[in-house]
Short mmCIF file of the C-alpha atoms (twelve columns), coordinates in Angstrom:
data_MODEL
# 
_entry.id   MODEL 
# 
loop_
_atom_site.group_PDB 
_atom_site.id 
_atom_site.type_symbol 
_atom_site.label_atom_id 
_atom_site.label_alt_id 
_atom_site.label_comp_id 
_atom_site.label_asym_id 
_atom_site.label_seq_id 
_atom_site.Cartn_x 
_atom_site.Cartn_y 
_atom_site.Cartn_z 
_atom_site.pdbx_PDB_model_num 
ATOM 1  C CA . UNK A 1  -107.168 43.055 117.405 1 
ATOM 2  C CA . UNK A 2  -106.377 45.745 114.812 1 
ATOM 3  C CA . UNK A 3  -108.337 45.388 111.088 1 
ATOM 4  C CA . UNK A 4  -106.100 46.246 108.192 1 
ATOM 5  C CA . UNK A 5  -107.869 49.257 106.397 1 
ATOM 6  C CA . UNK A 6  -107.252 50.047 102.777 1 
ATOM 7  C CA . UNK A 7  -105.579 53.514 102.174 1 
ATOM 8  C CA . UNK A 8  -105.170 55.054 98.982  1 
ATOM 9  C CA . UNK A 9  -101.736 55.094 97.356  1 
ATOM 10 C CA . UNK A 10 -100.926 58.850 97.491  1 
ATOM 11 C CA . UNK A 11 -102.041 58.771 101.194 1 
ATOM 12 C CA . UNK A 12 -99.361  55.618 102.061 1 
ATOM 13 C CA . UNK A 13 -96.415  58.074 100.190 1 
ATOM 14 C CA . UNK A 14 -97.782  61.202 102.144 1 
ATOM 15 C CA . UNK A 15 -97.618  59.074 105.015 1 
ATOM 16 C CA . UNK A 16 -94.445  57.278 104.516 1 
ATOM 17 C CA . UNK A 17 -92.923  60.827 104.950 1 
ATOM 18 C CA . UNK A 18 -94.410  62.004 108.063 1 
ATOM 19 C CA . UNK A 19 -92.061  62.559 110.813 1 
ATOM 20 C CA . UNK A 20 -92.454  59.480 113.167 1 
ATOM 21 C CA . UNK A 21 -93.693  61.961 116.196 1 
ATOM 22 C CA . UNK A 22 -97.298  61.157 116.070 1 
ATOM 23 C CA . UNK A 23 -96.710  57.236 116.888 1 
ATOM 24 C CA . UNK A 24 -99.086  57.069 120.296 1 
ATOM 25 C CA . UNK A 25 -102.041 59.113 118.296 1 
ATOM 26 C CA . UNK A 26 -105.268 57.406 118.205 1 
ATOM 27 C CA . UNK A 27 -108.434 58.462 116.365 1 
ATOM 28 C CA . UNK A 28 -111.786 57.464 117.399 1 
ATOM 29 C CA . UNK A 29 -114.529 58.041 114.635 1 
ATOM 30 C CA . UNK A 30 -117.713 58.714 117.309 1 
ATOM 31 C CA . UNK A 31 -120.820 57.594 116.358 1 
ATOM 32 C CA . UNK A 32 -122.446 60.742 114.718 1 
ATOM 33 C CA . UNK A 33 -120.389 62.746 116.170 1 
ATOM 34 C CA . UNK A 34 -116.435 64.235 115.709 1 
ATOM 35 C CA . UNK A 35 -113.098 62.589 115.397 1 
ATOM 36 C CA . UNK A 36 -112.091 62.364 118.579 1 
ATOM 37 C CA . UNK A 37 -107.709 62.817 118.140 1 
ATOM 38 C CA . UNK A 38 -105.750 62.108 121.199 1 
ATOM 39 C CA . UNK A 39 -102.446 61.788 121.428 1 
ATOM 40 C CA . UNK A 40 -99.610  64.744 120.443 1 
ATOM 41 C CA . UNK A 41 -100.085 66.126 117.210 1 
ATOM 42 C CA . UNK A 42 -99.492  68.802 114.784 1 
ATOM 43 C CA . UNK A 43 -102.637 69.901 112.524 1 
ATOM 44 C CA . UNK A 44 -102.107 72.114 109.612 1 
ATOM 45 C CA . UNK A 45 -104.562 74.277 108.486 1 
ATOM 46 C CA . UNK A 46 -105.606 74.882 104.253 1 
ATOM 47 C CA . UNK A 47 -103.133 77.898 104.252 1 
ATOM 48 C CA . UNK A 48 -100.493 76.094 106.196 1 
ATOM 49 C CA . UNK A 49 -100.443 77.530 109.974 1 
ATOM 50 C CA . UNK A 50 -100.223 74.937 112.238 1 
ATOM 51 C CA . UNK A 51 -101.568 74.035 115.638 1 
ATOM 52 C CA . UNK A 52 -99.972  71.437 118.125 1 
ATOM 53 C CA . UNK A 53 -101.573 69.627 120.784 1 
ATOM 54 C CA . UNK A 54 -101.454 67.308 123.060 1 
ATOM 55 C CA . UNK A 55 -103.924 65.239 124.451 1 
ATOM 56 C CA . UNK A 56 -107.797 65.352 123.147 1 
ATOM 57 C CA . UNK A 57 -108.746 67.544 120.295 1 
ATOM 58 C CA . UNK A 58 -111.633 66.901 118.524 1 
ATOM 59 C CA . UNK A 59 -112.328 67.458 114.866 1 
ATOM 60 C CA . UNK A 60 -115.861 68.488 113.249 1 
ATOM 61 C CA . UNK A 61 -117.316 65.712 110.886 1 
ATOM 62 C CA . UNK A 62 -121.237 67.652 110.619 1 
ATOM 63 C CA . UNK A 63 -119.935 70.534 108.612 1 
ATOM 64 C CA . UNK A 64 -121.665 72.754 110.864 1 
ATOM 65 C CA . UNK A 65 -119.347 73.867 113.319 1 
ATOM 66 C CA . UNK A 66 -118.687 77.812 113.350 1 
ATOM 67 C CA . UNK A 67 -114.775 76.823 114.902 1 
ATOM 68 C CA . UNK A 68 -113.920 74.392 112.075 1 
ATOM 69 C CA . UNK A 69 -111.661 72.231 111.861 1 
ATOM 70 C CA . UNK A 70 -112.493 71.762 115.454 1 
ATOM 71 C CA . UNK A 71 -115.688 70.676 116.622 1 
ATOM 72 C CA . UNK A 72 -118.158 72.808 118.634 1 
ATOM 73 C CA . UNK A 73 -121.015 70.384 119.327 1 
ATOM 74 C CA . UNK A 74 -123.339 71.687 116.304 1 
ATOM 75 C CA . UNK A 75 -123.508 68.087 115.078 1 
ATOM 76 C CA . UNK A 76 -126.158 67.458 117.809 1 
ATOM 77 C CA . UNK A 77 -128.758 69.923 116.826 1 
ATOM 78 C CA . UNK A 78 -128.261 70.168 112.833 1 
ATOM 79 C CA . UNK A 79 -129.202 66.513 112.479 1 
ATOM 80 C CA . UNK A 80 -125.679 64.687 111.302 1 
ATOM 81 C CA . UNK A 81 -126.167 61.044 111.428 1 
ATOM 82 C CA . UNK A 82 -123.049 59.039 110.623 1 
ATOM 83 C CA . UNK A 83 -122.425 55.542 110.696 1 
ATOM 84 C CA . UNK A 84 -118.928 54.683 108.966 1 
ATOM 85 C CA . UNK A 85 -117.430 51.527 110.573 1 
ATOM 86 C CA . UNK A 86 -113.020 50.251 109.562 1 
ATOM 87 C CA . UNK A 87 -113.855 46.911 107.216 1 
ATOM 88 C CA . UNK A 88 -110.992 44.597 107.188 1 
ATOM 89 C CA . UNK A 89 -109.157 44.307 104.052 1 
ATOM 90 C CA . UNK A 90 -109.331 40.973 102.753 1 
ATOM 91 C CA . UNK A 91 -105.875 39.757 101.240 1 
# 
């Protein structure tokens, strides 16, 4: 069963525009570790170059990776701890 999570307004209207081609993408927050993205997807970088991919790509939540936004294992030895769990929304 999916949890209802609460996103901010100006994320739902960024959102609501997205082309529909990222349907099947699934994101798995892992336990003190990356985002783990799979699925076909387009990332866009902070000066607007974008990447596509297809299957796994997985996205650095430590801070510490040297290949940002992707992850290069660094979270294992720089001593990220992360514990962030989806909390239904309560209507």
């Amino acid at each position: 069963m999916l949890s209802k999570v609460r996103i901010e307004p100006e994320c739902a209207v960024a959102a609501a525009n997205l082309p529909r081609v990222m349907d099947n993408v699934r994101i798995k927050v892992r336990e003190n570790g990356p985002y783990l993205v799979t699925g076909a997807i387009e990332l866009i970088d902070a000066d607007g170059n974008p990447y596509t991919a297809e299957g796994n790509v997985v996205l650095c939540r430590c801070g510490g990776s040297a290949s940002k936004p992707f992850c290069d294992g660094s979270h294992r030895t720089n001593g990220f701890t992360a514990t962030e769990r989806a909390t239904a929304v309560e209507e």
